[in-house]
C-alpha positions as CSV (number, residue, x, y, z in Angstrom):
1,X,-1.5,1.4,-28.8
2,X,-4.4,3.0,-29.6
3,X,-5.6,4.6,-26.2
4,X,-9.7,5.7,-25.2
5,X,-10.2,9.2,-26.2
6,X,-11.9,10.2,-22.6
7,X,-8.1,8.7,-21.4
8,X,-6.5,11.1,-23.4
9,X,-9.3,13.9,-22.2
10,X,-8.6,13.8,-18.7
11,X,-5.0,12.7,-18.2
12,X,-4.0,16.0,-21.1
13,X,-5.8,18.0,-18.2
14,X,-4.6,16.7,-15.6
15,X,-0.9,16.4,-16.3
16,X,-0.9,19.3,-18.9
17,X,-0.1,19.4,-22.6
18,X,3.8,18.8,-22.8
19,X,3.7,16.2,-19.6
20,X,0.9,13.9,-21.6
21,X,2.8,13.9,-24.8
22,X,5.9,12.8,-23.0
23,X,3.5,10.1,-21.1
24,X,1.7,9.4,-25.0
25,X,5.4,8.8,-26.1
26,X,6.7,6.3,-23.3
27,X,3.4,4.1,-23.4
28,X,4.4,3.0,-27.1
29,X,7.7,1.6,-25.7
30,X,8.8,-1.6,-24.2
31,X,8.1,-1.4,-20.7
32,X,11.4,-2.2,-18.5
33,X,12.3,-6.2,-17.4
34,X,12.7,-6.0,-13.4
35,X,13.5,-8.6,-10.6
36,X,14.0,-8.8,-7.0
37,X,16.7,-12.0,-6.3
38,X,15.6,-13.7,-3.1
39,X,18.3,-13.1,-0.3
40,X,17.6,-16.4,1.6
41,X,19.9,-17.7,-1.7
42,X,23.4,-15.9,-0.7
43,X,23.5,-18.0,2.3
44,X,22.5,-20.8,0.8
45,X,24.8,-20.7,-2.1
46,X,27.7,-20.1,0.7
47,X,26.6,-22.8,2.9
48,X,26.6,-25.1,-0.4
49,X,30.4,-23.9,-1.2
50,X,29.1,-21.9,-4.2
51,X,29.9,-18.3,-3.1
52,X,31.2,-17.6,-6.6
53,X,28.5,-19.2,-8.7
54,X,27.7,-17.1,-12.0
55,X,24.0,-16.8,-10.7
56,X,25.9,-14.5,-7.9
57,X,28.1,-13.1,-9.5
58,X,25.9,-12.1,-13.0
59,X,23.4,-10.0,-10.5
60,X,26.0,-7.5,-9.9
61,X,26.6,-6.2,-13.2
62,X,22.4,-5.4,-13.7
63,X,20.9,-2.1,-12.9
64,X,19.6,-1.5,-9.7
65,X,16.0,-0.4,-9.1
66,X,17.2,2.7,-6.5
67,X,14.3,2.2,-4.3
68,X,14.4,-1.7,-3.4
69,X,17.6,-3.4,-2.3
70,X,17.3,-6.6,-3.9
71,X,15.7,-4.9,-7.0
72,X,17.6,-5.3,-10.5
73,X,16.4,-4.4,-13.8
74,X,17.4,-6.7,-17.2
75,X,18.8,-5.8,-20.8
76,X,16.1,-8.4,-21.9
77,X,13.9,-10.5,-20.8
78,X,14.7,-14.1,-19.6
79,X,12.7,-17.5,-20.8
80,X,11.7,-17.8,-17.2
81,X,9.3,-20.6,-17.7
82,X,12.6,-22.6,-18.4
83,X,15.1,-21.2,-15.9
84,X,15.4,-23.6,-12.9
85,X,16.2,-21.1,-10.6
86,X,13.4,-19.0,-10.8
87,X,11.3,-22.1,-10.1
88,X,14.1,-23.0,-7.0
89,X,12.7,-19.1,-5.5
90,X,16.0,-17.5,-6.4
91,X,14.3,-14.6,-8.3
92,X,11.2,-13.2,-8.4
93,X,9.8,-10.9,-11.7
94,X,7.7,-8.0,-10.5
95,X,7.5,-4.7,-12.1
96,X,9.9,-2.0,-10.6
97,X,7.7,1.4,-9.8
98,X,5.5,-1.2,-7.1
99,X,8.9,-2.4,-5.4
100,X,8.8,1.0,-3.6
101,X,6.5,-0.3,-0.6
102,X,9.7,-1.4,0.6
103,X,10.5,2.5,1.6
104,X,7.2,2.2,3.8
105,X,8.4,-1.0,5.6
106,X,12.0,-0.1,6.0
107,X,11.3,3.8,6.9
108,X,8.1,3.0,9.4
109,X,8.3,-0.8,10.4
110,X,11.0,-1.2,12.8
111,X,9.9,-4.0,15.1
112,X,8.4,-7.5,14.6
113,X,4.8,-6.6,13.2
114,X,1.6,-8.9,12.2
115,X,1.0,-7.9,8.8
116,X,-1.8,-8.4,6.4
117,X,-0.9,-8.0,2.3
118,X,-5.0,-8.2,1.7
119,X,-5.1,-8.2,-2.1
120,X,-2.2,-10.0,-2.9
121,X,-2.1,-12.0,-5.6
122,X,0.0,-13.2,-7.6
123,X,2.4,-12.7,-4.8
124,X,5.0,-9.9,-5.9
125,X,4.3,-7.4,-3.1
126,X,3.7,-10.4,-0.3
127,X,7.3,-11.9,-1.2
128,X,8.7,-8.5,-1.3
129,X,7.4,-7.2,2.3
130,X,8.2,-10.9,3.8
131,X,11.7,-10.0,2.7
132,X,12.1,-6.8,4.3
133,X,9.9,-7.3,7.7
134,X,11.7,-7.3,10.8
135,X,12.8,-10.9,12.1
136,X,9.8,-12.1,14.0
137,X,7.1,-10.6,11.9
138,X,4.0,-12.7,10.5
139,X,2.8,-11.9,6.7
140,X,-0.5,-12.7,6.2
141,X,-1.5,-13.0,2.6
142,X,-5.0,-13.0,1.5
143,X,-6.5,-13.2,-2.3
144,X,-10.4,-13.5,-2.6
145,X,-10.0,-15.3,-5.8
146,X,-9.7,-19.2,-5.2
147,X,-7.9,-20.1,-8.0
148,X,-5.7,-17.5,-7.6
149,X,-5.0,-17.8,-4.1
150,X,-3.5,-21.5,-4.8
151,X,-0.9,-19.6,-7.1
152,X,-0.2,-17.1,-4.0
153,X,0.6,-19.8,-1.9
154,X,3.1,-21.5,-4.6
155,X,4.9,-18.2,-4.8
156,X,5.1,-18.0,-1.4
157,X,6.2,-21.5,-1.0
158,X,9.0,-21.1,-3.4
159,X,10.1,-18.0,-1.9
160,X,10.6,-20.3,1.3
161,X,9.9,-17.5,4.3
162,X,8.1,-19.8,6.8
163,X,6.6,-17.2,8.7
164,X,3.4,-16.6,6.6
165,X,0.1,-17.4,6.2
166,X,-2.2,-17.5,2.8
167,X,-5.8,-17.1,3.5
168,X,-8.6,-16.8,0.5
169,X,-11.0,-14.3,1.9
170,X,-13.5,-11.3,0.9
171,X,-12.1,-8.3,3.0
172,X,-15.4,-8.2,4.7
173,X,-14.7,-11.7,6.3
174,X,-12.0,-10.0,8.3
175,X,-14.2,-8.1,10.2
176,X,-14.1,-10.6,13.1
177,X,-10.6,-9.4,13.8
178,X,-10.7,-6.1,15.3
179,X,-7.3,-4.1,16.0
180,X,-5.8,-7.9,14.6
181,X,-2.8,-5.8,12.7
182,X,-0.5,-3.8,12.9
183,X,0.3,-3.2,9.0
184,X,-2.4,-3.6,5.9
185,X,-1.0,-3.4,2.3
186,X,-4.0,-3.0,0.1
187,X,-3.3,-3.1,-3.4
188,X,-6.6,-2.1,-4.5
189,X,-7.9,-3.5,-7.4
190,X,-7.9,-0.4,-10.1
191,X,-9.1,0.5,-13.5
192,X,-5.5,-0.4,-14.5
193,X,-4.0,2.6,-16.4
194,X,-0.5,2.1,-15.1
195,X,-0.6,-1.2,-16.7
196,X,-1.3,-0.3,-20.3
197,X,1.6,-0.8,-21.9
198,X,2.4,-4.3,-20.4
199,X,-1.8,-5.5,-20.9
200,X,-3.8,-4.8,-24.0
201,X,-6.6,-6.1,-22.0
202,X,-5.9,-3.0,-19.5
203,X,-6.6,-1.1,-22.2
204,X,-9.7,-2.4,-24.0
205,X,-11.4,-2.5,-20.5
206,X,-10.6,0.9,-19.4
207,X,-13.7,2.9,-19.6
208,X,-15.0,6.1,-17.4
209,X,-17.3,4.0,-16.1
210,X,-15.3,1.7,-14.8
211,X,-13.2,4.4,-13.0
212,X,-16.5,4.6,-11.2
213,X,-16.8,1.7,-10.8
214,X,-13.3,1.5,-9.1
215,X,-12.8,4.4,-6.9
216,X,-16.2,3.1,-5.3
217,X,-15.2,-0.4,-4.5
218,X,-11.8,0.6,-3.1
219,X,-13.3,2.9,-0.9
220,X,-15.6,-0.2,0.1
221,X,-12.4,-2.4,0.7
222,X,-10.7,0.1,2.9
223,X,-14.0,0.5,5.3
224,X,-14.3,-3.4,5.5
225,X,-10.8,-3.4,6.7
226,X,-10.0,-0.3,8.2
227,X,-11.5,-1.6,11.8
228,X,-8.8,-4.7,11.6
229,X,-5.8,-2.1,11.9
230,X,-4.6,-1.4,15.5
231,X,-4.5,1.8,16.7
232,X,-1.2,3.5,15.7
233,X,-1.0,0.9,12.9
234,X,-0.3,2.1,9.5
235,X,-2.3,1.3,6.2
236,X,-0.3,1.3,2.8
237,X,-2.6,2.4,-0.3
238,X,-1.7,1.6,-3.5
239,X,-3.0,1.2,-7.0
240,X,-1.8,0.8,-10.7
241,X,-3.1,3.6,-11.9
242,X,-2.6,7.8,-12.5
243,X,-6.4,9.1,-12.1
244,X,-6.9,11.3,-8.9
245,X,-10.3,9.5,-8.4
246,X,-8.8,6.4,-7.3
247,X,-5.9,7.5,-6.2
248,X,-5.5,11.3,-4.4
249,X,-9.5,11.6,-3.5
250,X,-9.3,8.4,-2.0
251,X,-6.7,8.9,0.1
252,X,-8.2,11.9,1.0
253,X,-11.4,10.7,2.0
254,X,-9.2,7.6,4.3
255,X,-8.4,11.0,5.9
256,X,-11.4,12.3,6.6
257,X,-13.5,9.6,7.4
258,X,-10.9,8.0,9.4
259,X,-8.8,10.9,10.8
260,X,-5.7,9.2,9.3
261,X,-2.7,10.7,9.3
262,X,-0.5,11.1,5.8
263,X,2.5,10.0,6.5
264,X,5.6,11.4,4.0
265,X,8.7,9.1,3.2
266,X,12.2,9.7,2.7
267,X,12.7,10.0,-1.3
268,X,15.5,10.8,-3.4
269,X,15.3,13.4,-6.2
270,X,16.7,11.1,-8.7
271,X,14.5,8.5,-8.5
272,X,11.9,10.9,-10.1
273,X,8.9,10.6,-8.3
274,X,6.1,12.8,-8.5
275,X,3.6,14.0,-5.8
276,X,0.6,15.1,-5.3
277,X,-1.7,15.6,-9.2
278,X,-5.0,16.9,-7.4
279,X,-4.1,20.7,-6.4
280,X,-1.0,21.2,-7.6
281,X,2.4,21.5,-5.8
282,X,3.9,23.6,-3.2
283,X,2.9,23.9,0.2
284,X,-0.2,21.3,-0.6
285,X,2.1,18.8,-1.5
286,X,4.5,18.8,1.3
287,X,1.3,18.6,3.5
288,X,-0.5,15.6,1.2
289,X,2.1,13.2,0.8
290,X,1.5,11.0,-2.0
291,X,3.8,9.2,-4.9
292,X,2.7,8.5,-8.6
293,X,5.4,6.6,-10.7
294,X,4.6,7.7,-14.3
295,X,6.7,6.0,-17.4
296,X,8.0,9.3,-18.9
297,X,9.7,9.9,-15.3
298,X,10.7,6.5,-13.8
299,X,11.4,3.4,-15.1
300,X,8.7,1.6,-14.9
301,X,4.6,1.2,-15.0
302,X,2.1,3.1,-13.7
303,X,2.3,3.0,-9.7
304,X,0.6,5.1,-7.0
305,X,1.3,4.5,-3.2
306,X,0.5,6.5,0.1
307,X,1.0,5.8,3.8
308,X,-1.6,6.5,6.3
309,X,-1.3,5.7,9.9
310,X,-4.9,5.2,12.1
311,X,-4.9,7.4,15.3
312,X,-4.1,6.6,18.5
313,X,-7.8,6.2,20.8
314,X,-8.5,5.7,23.9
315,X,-8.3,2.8,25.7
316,X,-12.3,2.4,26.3
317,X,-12.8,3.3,22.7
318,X,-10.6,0.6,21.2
319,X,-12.1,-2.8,20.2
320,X,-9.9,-5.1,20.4
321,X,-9.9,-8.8,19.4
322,X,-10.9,-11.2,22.2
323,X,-8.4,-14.6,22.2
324,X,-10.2,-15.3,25.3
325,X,-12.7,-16.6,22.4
326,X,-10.9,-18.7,20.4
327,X,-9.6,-20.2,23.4
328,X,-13.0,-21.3,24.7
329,X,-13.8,-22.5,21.3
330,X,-10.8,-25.2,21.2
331,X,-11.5,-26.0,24.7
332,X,-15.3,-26.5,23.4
333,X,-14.9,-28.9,20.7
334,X,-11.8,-30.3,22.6
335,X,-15.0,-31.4,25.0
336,X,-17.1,-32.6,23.0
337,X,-15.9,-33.5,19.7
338,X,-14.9,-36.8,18.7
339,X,-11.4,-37.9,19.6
340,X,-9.7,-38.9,16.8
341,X,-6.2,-40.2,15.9
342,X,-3.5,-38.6,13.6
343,X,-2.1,-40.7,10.7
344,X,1.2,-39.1,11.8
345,X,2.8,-41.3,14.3
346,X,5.2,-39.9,17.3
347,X,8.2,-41.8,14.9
348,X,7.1,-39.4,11.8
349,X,6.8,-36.6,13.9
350,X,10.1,-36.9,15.9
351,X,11.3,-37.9,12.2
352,X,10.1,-34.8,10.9
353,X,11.7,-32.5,13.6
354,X,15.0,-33.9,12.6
355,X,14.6,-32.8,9.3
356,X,15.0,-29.2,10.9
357,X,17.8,-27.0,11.9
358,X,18.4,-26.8,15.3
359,X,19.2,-22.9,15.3
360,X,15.2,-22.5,13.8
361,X,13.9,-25.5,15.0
362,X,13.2,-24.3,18.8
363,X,11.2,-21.2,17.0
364,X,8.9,-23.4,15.3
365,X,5.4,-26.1,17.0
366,X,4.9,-29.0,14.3
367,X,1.5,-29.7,13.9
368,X,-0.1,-32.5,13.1
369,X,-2.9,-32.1,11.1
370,X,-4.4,-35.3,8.9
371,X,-1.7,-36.7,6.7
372,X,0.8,-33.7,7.5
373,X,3.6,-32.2,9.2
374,X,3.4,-28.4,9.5
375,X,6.0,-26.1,11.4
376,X,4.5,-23.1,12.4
377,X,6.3,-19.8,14.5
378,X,5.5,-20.7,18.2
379,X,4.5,-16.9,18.9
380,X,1.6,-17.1,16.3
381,X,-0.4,-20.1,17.3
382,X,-3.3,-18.0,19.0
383,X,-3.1,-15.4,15.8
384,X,-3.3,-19.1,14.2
385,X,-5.9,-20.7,16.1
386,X,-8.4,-17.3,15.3
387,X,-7.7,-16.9,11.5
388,X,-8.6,-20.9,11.5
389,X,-11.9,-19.9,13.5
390,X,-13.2,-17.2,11.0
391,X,-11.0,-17.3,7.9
392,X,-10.5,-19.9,5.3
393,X,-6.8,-20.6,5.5
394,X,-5.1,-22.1,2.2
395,X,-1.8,-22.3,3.9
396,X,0.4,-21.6,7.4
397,X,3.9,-22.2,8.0
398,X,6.0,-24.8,6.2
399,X,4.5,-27.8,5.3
400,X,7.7,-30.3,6.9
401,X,6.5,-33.8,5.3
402,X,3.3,-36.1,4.6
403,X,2.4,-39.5,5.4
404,X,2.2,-42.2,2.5
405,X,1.8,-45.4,3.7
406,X,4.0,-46.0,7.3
407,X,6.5,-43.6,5.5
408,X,7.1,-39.8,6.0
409,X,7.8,-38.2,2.4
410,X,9.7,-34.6,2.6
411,X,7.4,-32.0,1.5
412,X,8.6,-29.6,-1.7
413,X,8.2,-26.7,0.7
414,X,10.9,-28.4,3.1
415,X,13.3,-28.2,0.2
416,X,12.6,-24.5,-0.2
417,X,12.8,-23.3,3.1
418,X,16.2,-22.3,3.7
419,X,15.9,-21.2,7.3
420,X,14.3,-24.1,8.3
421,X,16.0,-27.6,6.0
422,X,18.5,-28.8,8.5
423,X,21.4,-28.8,6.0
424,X,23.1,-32.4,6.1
425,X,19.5,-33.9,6.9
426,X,19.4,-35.4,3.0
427,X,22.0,-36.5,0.8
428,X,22.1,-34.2,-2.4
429,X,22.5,-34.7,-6.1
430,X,23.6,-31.8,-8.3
431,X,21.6,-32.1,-11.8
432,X,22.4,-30.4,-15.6
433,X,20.6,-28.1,-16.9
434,X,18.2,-31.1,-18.9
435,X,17.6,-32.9,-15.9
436,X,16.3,-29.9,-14.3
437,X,14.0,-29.3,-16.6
438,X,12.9,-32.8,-16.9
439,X,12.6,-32.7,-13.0
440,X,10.5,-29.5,-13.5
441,X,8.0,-31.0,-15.9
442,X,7.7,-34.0,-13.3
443,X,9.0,-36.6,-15.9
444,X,11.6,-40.0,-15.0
445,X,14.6,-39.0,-13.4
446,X,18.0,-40.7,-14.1
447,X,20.4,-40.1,-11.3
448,X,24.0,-41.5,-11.3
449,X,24.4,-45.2,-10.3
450,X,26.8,-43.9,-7.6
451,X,23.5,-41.4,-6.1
452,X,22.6,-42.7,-2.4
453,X,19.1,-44.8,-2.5
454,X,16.0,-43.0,-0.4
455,X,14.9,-39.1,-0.3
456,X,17.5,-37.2,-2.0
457,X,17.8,-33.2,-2.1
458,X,18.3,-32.3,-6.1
459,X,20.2,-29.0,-6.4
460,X,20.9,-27.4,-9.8
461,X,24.0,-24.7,-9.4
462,X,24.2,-25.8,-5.5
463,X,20.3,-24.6,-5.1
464,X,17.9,-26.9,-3.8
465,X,15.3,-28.0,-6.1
466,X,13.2,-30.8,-4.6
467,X,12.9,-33.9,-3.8
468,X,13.0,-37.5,-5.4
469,X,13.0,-40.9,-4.2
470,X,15.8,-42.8,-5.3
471,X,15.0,-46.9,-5.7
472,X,17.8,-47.8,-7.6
473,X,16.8,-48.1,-11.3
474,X,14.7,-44.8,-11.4
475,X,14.0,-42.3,-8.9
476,X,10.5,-41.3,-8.3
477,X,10.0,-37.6,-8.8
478,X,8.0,-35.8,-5.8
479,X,7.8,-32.3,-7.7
480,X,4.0,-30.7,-6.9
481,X,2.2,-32.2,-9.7
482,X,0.1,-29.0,-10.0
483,X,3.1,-26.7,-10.6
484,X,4.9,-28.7,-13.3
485,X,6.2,-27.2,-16.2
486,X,3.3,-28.1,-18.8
487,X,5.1,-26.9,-22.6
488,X,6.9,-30.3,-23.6
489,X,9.3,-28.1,-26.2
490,X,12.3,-26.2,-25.2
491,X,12.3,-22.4,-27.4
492,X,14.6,-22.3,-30.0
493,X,17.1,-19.6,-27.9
494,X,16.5,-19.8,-24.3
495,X,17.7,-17.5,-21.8
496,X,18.5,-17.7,-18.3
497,X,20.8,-16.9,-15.5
């Protein structure tokens, strides 16, 4: 890796001589393979009569990441593309170093919170904090890029958490929703040093200029959204990268233009973590609490995170979001709109809620909108109804099941939800290895002759799948056309769980 000479320039300064070269030495290596296994699957696998599968039981003997519970790192890295169960949301790959904004979550968040993960795709920190965020909580994920917030909502779909939303917004859009949250992540876009070794692109783009470039726009981000954070709320900053510009000077100026208060977090001494790059350590530090993952130190990439929370104001002062609004604005077009019928009959819909467990059931409203069957938290729906009024939302809830013809087909993200699938609702079929992938890549399904006809539930290792529909002499395959596997070869050595 040949890195830019002004790189070299101002990280030698800024870490000093025999702290670069260590740095120099770990970007030529192979960065570290990392996971987080999805803990909706132990119950699952339980409830299936699988406690011991070797999915279960080969997690244990991996390396933990110390700072995320469900964090492992891998002796290699898998063919993930053609494991079935990271498709079935068993496992998701993110990069170790950013699985520590679980420390924010777990040390500050201790009731149900509405949560906004602004900059989130592909959807590694969004799965992670829906994880770890008290029962009752509401993750809204947001990704300005459209294309890119389709593959946010497939993550999150597969990781099978009902209680979020995906909208596809510029951070400025959010400005209608004043003191709306009580938690922003933003994951700034960054000039992408902490990604060098894993992104020869990171590299070849990296230019001074850019770091300009990047510190400005991030400072833009965090004024657009700052005014969306309730008072008391707490904003998590983070970026990929090692430069005090973006990361130290920014933090610094949240602090002084927002009279934000730093707030430190429990860390252990082994997990190497350094603090504070801009004046040195000592006192300063333990008074500008900040933490940079660099390679040399911890295993993994290039990772900077803070914690700020926004002071407490008076009650006059406070602007605070008006559902008195949104209410007027249903009742408005409830007046004079036209009335219009849904496709989804009261039998569907009563069908659909059947489809449910009763335990969750009672939590959720189904909504009927168009073809389709949503189940959304009941606590949300005016949160709901006011990101519907001034954000474009990709996705909210579950999606339960869509019309097609009279009939009511179970929806993919039914079959991933495990808090949600009532589990005797379908008859299941466990599928080999081959069948899975042929049921990945949307192709014919055989199924036994002995394999009950209708909507069956395939589960490979006692993990649900998705859905076919079984007509006797072939079963039509109801995997998300857009999400198939596309390569139409199998590697020569393939490695999964």
């Amino acid at each position: 890796m040949n890195l830019p000479a002004s790189f070299i320039d101002y990280t030698r300064a800024l870490l000093g001589n025999e702290e670069y070269e260590e740095l120099a030495v770990a970007l030529q290596q192979e960065p570290p393979v990392s996971i987080r296994l999805n803990e909706k699957l132990g119950a699952l696998s339980q409830n299936a009569g699988a406690a011991h599968s070797s999915f279960f039981i080969h997690h244990s003997s991996l390396n933990k990441v110390p700072w995320a519970s469900d964090g492992y790192y891998l002796d290699e890295r898998l063919t993930f593309t053609f494991d079935p169960l990271f498709h079935a949301g068993c496992y998701y790959v993110q990069e170790a170093s950013s699985m520590f904004v679980e420390q924010v979550l777990r040390q500050y968040v201790n009731a149900p919170v509405m949560m906004l993960d602004l900059c989130a795709a592909p959807g590694g920190k969004s799965t992670h904090a829906r994880s770890v965020l008290p029962e009752g909580s509401l993750l809204v994920a947001n990704e300005v890029i459209r294309n890119r917030s389709q593959v946010l909502a497939e993550n999150l779909t597969k990781w099978g958490h009902p209680d979020v939303v995906v909208t596809n917004n510029d951070p400025a859009d959010f400005s209608a929703l004043s003191s709306f949250f009580d938690v922003i992540l933003t994951d700034v876009p960054c000039s992408g040093e902490g990604m060098f070794r894993k992104d020869p692109v990171a590299v070849e783009e990296w230019s001074p200029e850019n770091v300009e470039i990047c510190w400005q726009r991030q400072r833009r981000i965090i004024a657009d959204i700052w005014p969306c954070l309730k008072p008391g709320g707490i904003l998590i900053y983070s970026t990929c990268t090692y430069n005090t510009k973006e990361d130290e000077e920014n933090v610094r100026w949240i602090q002084e233009e927002f009279g934000a208060e730093l707030l430190p977090l429990d860390v252990r001494e082994e997990w190497n973590i350094t603090g504070n790059l801009l004046n040195g350590e000592g006192e300063f530090l333990k008074s500008f609490p900040v933490y940079h993952f660099l390679p040399h130190k911890t295993k993994g990439e290039g990772f900077f995170l803070a914690a700020l929370r926004k002071p407490e104001v008076e009650e006059e002062e406070n602007v605070v979001f008006s559902f008195s609004k949104v209410k007027a604005a249903k009742k408005k077009d409830k007046k004079g709109g036209a009335v219009t019928s849904s496709p989804v009959s009261k039998e569907n819909r009563t069908l659909a809620g059947s489809w449910l467990n009763s335990e969750n059931a009672e939590r959720y409203a189904l909504l009927a909108e168009e073809k389709e069957v949503k189940a959304f938290p009941q606590q949300y729906m005016d949160e709901l109804a006011a990101m519907k009024q001034y954000l474009k939302v990709v996705q909210a809830g579950v999606l339960i099941g869509e019309v097609k013809g009279k009939d009511l087909s179970p929806a993919h993200a039914l079959a991933m939800s495990a808090s949600l699938l009532r589990q005797d609702a379908f008859d299941t079929e466990e599928v080999s290895y081959e069948q899975a992938i042929a049921y990945l890549r949307k192709e014919a399904i055989a199924l036994s002759e002995t394999a009950p006809r209708g909507y069956v539930l395939l589960t490979y290792r006692n993990i649900p799948l998705g859905f076919v529909k079984n007509i006797g002499n072939r079963a039509n395959n109801l995997y998300p056309q857009e999400w198939r596997i596309r390569s139409g070869y199998l590697p020569e050595e393939i490695r999964t769980f």
